[in-house]
C-alpha positions in Angstrom: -6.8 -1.4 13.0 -5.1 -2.3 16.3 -1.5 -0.3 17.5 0.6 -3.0 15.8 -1.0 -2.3 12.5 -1.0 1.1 12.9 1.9 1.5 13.7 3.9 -0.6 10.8 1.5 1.6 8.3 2.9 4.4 9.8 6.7 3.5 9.8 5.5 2.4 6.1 4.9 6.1 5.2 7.7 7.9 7.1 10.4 5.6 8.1 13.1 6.3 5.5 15.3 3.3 6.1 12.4 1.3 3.8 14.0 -0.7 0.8 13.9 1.5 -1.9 11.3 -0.7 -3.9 8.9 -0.4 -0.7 9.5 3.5 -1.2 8.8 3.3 -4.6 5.4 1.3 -4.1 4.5 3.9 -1.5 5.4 6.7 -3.5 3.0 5.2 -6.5 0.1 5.1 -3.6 0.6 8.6 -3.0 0.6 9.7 -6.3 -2.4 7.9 -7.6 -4.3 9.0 -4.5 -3.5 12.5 -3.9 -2.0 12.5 -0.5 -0.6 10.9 2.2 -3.2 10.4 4.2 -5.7 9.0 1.8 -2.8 6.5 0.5 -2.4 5.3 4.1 -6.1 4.7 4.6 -5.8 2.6 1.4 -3.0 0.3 2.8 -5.2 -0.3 6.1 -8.4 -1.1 3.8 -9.5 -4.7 3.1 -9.2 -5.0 -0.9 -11.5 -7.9 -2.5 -8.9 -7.3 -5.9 -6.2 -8.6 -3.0 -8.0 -11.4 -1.7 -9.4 -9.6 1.1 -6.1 -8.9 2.7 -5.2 -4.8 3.5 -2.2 -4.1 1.2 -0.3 -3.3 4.3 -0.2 -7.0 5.0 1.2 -8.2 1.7 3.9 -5.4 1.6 7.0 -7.6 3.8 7.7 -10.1 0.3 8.6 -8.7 -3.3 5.5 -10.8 -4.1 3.0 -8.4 -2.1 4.8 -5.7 -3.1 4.3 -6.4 -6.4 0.6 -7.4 -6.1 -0.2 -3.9 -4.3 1.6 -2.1 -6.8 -0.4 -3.9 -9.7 -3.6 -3.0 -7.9 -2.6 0.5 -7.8 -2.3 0.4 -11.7 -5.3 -1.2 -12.1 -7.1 1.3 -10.6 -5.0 4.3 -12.4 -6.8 2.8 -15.7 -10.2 2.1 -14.1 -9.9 -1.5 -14.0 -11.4 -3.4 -11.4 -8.7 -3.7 -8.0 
């Protein structure tokens, strides 16, 4: 991951100006994967159930979010991501 990435992954996670809906996909991340950290090495992860894309890249339309946040629920009930 190069400093760009990095570093919208991390405004991802702390900046609080996000939209709320952004917040809330984030916040499902974290729940489902038990902390921060491992939620924010999901996001930078290329995910095959995503088209090979990292979730972090799909997360600036309502569309990604929505895609991300599906993915996240597919693997809450052990469905394939």
């Amino acid at each position: 991951m190069n400093k760009k990435e990095q570093k919208k992954l991390d405004d991802l996670f702390h900046d609080k100006t996000q939209p709320d809906n952004l917040r809330k996909v984030v916040a499902i991340a974290i729940d489902y994967f038990g902390t921060t950290e491992r939620a924010k090495s999901w996001f930078g992860t290329e995910n095959i159930g995503l088209g090979s894309v990292t979730p972090l890249s799909l997360v600036n339309t309502d569309e990604g979010m929505e895609r991300v946040r599906d993915s996240i629920t597919r693997l809450r009930y052990g469905m394939t991501a």
